[in-house]
MARBA-3410 file (N, C-alpha, C, O; in Angstrom, 1 decimal):
87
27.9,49.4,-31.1,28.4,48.7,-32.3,27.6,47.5,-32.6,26.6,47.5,-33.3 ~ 28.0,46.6,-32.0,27.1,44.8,-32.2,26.4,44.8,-30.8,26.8,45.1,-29.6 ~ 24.9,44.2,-31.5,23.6,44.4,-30.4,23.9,42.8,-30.7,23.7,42.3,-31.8 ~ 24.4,42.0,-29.5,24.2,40.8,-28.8,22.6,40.6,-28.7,22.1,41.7,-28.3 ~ 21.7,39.8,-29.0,20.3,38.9,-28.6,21.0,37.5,-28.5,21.7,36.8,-29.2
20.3,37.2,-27.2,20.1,35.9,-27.2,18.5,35.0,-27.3,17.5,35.2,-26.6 ~ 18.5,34.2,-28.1,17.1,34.4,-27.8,16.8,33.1,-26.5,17.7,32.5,-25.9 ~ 15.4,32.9,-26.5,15.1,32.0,-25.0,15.7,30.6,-25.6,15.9,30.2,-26.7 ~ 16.0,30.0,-24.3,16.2,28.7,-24.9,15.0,27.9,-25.2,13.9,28.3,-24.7 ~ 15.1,26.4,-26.1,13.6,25.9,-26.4,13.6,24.8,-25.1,14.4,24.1,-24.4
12.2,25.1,-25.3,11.6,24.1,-24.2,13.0,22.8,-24.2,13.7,22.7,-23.2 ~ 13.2,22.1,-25.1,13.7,20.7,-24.7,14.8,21.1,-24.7,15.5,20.1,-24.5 ~ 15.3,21.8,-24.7,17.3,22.8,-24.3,17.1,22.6,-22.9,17.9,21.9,-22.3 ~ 16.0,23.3,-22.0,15.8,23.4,-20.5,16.3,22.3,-19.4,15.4,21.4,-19.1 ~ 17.0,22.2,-18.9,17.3,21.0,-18.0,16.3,21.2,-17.0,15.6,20.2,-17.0
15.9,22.3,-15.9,15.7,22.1,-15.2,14.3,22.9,-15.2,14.3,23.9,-16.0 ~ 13.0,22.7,-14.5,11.3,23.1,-14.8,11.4,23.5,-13.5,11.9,23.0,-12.5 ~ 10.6,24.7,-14.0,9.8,25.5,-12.4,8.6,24.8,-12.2,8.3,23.9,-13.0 ~ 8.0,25.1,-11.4,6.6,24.2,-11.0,5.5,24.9,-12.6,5.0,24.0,-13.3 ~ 5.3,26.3,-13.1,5.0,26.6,-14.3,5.2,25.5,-15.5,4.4,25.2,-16.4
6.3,25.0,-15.2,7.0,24.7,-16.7,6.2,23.4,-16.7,5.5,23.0,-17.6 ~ 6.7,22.6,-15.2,5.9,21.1,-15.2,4.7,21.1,-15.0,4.4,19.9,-14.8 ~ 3.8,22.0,-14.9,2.1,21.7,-15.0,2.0,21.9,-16.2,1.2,21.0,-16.7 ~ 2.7,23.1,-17.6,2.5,22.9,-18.6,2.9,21.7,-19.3,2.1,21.2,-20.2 ~ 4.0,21.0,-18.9,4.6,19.6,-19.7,3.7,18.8,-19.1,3.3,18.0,-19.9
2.8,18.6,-17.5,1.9,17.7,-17.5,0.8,18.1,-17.8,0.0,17.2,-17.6 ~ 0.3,19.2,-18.3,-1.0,19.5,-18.7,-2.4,19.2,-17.2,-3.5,18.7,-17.0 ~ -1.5,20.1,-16.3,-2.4,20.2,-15.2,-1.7,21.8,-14.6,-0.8,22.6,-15.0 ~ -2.7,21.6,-13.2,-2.6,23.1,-12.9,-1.4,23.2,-11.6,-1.3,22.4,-10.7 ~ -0.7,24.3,-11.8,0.5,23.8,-10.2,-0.2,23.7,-9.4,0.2,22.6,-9.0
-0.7,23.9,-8.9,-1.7,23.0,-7.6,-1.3,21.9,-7.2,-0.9,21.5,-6.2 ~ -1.6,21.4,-8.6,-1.5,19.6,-8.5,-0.4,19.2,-8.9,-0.3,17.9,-8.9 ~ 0.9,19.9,-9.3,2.2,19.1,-9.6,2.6,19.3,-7.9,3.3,18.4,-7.4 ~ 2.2,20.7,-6.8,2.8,20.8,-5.8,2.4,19.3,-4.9,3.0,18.8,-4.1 ~ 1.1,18.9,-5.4,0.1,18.0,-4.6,0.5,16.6,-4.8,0.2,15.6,-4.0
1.2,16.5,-6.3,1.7,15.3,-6.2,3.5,14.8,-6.0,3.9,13.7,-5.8 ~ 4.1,15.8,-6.0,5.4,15.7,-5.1,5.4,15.7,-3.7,6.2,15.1,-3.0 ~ 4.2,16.4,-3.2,3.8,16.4,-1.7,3.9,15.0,-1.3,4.6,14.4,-0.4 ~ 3.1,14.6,-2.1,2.7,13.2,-1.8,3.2,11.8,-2.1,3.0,10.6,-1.6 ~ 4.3,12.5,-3.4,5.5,11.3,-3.3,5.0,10.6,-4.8,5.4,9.5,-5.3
4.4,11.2,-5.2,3.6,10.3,-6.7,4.5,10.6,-7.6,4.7,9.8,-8.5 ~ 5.3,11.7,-7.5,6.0,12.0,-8.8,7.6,12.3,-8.8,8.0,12.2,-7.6 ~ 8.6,12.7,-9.6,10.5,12.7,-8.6,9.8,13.8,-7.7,8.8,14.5,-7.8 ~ 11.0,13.8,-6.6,11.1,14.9,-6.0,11.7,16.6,-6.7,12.4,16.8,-7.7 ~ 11.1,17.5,-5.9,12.0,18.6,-7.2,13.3,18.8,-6.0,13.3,18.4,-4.8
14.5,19.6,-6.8,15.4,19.9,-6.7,15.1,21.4,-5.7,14.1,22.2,-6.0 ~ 16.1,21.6,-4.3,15.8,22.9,-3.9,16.8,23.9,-4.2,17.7,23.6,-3.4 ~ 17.2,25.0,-5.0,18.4,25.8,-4.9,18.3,26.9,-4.4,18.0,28.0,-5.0 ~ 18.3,26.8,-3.4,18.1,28.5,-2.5,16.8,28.3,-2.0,16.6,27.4,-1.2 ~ 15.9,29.3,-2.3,14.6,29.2,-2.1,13.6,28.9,-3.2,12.4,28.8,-3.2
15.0,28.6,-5.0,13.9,28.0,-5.5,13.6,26.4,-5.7,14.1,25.4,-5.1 ~ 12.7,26.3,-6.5,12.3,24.5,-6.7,12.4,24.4,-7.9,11.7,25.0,-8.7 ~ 13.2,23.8,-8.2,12.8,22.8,-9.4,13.0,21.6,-10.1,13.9,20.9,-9.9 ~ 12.3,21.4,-10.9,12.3,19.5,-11.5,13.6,19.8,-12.7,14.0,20.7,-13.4 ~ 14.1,18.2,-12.5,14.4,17.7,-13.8,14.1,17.6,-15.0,12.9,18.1,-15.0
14.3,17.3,-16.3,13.4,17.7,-17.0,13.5,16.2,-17.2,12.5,15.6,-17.4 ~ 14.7,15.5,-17.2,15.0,14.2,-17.7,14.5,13.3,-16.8,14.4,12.1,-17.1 ~ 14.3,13.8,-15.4,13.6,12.5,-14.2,12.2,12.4,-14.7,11.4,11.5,-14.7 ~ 12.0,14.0,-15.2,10.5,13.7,-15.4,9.6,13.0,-16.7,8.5,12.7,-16.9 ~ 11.0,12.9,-17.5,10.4,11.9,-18.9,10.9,10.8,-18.6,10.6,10.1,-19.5
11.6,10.2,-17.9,11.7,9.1,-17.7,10.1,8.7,-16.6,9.2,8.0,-17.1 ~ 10.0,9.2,-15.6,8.8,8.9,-14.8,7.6,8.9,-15.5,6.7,8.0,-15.2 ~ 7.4,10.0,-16.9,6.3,9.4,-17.9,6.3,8.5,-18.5,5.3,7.9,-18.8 ~ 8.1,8.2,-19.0,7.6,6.8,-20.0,7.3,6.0,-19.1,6.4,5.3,-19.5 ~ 7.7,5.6,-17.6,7.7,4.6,-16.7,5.9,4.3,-16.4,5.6,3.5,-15.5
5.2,4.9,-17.0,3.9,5.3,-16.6,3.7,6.1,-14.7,2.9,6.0,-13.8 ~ 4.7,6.7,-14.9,4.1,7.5,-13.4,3.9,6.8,-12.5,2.7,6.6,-12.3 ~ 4.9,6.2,-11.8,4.8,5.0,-10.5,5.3,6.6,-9.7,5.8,7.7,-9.9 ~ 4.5,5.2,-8.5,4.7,6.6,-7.1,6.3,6.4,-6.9,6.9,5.4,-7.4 ~ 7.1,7.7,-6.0,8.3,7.4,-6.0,8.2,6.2,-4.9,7.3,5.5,-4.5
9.8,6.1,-4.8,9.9,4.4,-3.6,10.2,5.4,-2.5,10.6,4.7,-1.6 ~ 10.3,6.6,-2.2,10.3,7.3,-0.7,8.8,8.4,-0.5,8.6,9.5,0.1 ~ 8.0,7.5,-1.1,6.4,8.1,-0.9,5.9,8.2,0.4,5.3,7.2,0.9 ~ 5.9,9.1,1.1,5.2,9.0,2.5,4.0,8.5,3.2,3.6,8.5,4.4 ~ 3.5,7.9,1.3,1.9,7.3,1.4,1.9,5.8,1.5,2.0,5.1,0.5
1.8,5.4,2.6,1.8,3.7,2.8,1.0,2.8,2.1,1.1,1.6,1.9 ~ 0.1,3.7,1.7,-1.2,3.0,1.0,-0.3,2.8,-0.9,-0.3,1.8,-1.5 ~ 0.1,3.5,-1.2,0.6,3.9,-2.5,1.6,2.9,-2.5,2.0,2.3,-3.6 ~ 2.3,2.8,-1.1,3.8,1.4,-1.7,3.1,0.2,-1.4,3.8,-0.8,-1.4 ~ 1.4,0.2,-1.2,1.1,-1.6,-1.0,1.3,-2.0,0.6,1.0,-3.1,1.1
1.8,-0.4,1.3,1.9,-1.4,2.7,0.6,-2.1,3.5,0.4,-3.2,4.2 ~ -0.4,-0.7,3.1,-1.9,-1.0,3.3,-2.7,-1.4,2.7,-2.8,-0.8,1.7 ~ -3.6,-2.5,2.8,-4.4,-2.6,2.1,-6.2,-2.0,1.8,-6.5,-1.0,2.4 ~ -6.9,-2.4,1.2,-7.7,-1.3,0.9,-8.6,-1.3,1.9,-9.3,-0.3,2.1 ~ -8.5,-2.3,2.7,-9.6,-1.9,4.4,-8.8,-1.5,5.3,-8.9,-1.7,6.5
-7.3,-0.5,4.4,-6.5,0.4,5.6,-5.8,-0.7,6.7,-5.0,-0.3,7.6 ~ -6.1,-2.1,6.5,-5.3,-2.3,7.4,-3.8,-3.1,6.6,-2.8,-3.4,7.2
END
């Protein structure tokens, strides 16, 4: 009778980015979105099961913010605790 389509949701509908979604929104390669959550530079992503994923709203807020490292960065050097002769 009635053929139901839904079509995809649009990008800014999406609440929540796979590591795909946020290398396309940051215009880099997942490599480097895995490399900078690793590292604490960017939010953390979300775990549901075994998958990952970002906010979509932590992550425009952390661009307008100009992309400060998070404040639970594992990089000492990145919160200022080090200075640039490491000590």
């Amino acid at each position: 009778m009635f053929e139901t389509t839904t079509a995809p949701p649009r990008p800014d509908e999406v609440r929540l980015f796979d590591v795909h979604a946020v290398a396309q929104f940051l215009s880099c390669s997942t490599r480097h979105v895995y490399r900078l959550a690793d590292s604490g530079r960017m939010p953390r992503p979300r775990k549901l099961g075994v998958l990952v994923r970002w906010d979509r709203l932590e992550l425009e807020k952390w661009l307008a913010a100009g992309c400060p490292a998070s404040a639970d960065s594992p990089c000492p050097a990145e919160k200022g605790e080090i200075g640039a002769d490491g000590r």
